[in-house]
N, C-alpha and C positions, 0 to 999 in steps of 0.2 A: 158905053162900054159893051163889048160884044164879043169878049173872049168867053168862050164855052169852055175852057178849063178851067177856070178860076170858080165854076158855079157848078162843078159834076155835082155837088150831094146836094144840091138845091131842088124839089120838087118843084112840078107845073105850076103857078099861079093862074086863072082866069081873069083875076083882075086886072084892067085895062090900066090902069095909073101905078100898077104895081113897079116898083123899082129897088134891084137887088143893093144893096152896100156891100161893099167889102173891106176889111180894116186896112191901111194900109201900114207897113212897117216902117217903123220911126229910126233914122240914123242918129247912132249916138253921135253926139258933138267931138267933135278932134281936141284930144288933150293937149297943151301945151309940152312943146319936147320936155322940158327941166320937170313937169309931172310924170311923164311916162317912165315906168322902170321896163324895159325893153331885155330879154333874156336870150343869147346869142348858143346854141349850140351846134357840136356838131352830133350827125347820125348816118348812122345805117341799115339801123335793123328794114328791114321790107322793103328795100329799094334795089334789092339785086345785087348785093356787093359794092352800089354806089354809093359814094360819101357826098353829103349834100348838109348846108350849113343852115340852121332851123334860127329865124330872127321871133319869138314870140312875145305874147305881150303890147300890143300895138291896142291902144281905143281908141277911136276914131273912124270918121263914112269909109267905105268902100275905095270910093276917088281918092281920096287921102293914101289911103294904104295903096293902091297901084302906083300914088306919081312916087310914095318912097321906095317900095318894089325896083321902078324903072329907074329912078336915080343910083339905087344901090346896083342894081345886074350894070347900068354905064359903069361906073368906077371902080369895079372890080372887072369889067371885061367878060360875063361869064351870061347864062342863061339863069331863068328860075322862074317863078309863078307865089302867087301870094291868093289869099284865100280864108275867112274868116279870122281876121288879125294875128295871122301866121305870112311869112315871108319864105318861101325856098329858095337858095342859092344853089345852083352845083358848083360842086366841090370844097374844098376845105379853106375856108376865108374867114377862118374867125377872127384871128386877131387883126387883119384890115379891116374889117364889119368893125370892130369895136372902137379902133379908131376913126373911121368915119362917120360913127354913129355919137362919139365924144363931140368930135368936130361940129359935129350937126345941134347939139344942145342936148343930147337925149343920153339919158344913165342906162349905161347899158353894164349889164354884170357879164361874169365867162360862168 
């Protein structure tokens, strides 16, 4: 490994067999849809007047949360980005989000 950002606060070793660890971050396991209570709103505040529909609540790896991202901006038609177990949609979709998210196995509240 030979990334020199991962070691900035690491002092010079001289020793020749010396070799750095670094922890690595563990992905939580994917919960089962019927375990996840998934939280559907919508917002505006700091978005510039835009209304954009906030899916939170998601546990599960990263991958996980992208393919349901991706599958949700298909069937709604729209754009959006997703990001520490948060989902952004633009625009106001909450009640097809919730339908869809029934559909899918997943308890989703308004």
């Amino acid at each position: 490994m030979n990334d020199w950002k991962k070691r900035l606060g690491v002092v010079f070793s001289t020793n020749p067999d010396f070799n750095y660890q670094t922890e690595e971050e563990q992905q939580p396991d994917t919960l089962a849809p019927e375990k996840q209570k998934l939280r559907v709103a919508i917002e505006k505040k700091g978005r510039a007047g835009k209304t954009v529909t906030v899916v939170k609540g998601f546990t599960g790896s990263e991958e996980d949360l992208k393919n349901l991202e991706k599958m949700l901006k298909t069937k709604c038609g729209t754009g959006g980005s997703s990001k520490d177990g948060v989902i952004i949609l633009q625009g106001e979709m909450k009640d097809k989000l919730v339908t869809i998210l029934r559909d899918l196995g997943y308890t989703a509240t308004k």
